[in-house]
C-alpha positions in Angstrom: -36.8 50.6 23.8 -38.3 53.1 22.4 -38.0 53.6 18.2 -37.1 57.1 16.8 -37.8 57.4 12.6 -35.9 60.2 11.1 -37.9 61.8 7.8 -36.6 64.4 5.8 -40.5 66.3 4.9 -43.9 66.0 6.1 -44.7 63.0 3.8 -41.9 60.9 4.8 -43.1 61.7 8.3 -46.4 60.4 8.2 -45.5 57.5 6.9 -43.4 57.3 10.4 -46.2 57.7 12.3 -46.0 54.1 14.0 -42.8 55.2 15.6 -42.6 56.6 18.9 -40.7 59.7 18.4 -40.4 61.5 14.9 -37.0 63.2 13.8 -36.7 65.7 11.6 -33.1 65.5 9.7 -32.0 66.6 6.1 -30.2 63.9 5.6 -28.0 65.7 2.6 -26.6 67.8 5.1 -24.9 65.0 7.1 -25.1 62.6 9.8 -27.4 65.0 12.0 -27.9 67.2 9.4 -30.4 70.5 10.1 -33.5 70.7 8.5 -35.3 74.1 8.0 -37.6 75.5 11.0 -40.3 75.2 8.6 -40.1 71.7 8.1 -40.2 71.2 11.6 -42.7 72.9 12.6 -44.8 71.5 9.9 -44.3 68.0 10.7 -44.9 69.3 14.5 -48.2 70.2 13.6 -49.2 66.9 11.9 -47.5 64.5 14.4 -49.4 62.6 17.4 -45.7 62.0 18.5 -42.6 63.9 20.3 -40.7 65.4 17.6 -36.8 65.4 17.7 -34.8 67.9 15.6 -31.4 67.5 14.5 -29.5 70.4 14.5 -26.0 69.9 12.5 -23.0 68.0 13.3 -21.4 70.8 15.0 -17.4 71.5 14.9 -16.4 73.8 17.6 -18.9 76.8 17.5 -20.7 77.1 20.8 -22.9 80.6 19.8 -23.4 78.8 16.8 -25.2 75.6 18.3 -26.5 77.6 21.3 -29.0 79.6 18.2 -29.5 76.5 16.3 -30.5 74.6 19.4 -33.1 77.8 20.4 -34.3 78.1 17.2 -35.4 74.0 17.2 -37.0 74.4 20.3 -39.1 77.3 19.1 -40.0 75.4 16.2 -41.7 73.0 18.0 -39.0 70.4 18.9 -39.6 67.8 22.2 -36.2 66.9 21.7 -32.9 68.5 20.4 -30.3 66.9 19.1 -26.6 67.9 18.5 -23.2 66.4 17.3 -19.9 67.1 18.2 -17.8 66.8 14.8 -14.8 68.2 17.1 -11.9 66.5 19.7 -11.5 68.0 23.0 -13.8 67.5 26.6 -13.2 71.7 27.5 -14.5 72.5 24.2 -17.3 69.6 24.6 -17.9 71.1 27.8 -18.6 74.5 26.4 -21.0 73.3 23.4 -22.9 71.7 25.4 -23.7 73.8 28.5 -24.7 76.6 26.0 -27.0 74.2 24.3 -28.8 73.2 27.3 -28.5 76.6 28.6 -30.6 77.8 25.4 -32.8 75.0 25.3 -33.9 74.3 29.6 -34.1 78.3 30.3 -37.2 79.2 28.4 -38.6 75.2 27.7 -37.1 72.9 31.1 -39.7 70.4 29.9 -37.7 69.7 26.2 -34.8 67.3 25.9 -31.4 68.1 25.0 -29.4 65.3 22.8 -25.9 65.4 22.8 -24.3 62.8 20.0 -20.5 61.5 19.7 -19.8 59.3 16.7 -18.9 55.9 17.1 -16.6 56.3 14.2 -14.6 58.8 16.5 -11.2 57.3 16.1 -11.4 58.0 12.1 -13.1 61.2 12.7 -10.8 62.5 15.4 -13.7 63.4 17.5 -14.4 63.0 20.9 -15.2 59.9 22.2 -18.8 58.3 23.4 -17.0 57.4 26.8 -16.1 61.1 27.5 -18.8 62.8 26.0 -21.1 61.3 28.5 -20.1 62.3 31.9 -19.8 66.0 30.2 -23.3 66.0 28.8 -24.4 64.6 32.2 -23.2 67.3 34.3 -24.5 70.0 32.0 -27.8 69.2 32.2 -28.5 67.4 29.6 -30.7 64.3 29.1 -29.5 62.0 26.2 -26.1 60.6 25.5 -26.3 59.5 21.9 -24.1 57.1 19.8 -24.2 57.8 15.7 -21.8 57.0 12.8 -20.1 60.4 11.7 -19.7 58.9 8.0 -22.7 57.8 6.6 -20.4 55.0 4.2 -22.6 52.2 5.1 -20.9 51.2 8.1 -22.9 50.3 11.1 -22.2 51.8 14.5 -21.5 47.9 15.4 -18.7 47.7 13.2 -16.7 50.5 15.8 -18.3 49.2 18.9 -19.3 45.8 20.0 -22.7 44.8 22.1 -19.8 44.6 25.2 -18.9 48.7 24.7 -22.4 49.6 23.7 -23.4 48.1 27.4 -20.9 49.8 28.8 -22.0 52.7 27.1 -25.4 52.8 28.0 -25.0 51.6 31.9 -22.6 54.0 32.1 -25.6 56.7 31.2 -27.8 55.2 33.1 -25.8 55.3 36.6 -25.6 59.8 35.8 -29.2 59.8 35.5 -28.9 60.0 31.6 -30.7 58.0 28.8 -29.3 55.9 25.8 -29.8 56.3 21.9 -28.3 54.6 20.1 -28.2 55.0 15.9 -25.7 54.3 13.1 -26.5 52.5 10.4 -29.0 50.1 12.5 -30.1 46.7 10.7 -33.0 44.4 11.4 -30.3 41.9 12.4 -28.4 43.8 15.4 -32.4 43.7 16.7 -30.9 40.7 18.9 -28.1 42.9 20.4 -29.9 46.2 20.9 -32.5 43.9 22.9 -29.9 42.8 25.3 -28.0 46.1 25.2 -31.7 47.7 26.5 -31.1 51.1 25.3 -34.0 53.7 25.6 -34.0 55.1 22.0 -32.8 53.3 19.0 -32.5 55.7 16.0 -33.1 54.3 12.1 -33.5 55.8 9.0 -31.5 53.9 6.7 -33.4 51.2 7.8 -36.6 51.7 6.9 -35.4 52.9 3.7 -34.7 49.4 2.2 -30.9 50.2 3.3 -30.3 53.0 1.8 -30.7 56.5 3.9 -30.8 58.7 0.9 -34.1 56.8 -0.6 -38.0 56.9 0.8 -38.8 55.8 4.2 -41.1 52.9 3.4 -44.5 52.8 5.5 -44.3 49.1 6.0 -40.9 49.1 6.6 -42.0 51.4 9.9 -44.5 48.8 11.0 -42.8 46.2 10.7 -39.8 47.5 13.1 -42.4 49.4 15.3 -43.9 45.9 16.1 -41.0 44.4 16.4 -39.0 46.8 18.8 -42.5 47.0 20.9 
């Protein structure tokens, strides 16, 4: 597993530096809330690491996250990362082949993200399980599972270690890899081990609990070593 930190500003991302790939949210603007082009390009220049970039938890506006996706990867984003806030596989279909067709035809080397919530039943969004096989034959090359409501419910209160398996062998059979994110705890480190995803996403976590305060340095370290 590999661990993605998600700071909101170039200080809170240097103190992420022990992670293995940096991701620049604004955390005020929702669960994969956009940051500004600025930010991202100044936390690209200071980072050692990949840099993922958030780009909105998108409802059904595929020009709209097509330019938000192109304008991430100009800013100097590794990896771009998108949710669908919206029910539907044609319309999933269509957000996300224009994502990867505005990320992969000028930069085929960057990564293209494509999150459903695990929350999706409350949300009325479209499902992990179907999002996956969509993302897979558009190109993309991450199928990610996130909480849509940042209430302080953990992606493991919506799906068990036996669905996130599922989840992520699933992935792995269409050539796609796994994050996994929501509301992560140093005590589901047990389950994530054995689920063997190849991203786990925090923020929250590193915070003391509490997304919307400071990521703590030590914090960092302390889950870097562990996940490594």
């Amino acid at each position: 597993m590999r661990l993605l930190v998600s700071p909101r500003d170039v200080a809170e991302a240097k103190r992420s530096s022990a992670a293995d790939i940096i991701d620049v949210k604004r955390p005020a603007e929702g669960s994969l809330g956009a940051n500004f082009p600025w930010v991202i390009r100044a936390v690209r220049n200071v980072s050692e690491r990949p840099v993922s970039a958030a780009i909105g938890d998108f409802d059904f506006r595929p020009g709209g996250a097509a330019l938000a996706a192109y304008g991430a990867a100009h800013a100097g984003a590794d990896y771009i990362k998108i949710g669908l806030m919206f029910a539907g596989s044609e319309k999933a279909e269509e957000v996300i082949e224009a994502v990867v067709k505005a990320v992969k035809d000028e930069f085929p080397e960057k990564y293209v993200v494509i999150a459903a919530y695990s929350d999706h039943e409350r949300l009325g969004t479209i499902s992990p399980f179907a999002m996956s096989p969509i993302a897979a034959a558009a190109g993309a090359d991450v199928a990610m599972v996130d909480t849509g409501i940042k209430d302080g419910k953990s992606t493991f209160d919506f799906m068990d270690e036996v669905a996130l398996l599922k989840f992520t062998t699933m992935n792995r059979k269409s050539g796609l890899q796994t994050a996994l994110a929501g509301a992560l705890r140093f005590d589901h480190l047990p389950s994530l081990r054995r689920i063997n995803p190849d991203i786990i996403g925090v923020r929250g976590m590193v915070c003391g609990g509490n997304r919307n305060a400071t990521i703590q340095e030590d914090l960092v370290l302390r889950l870097a070593r562990m996940v490594g």
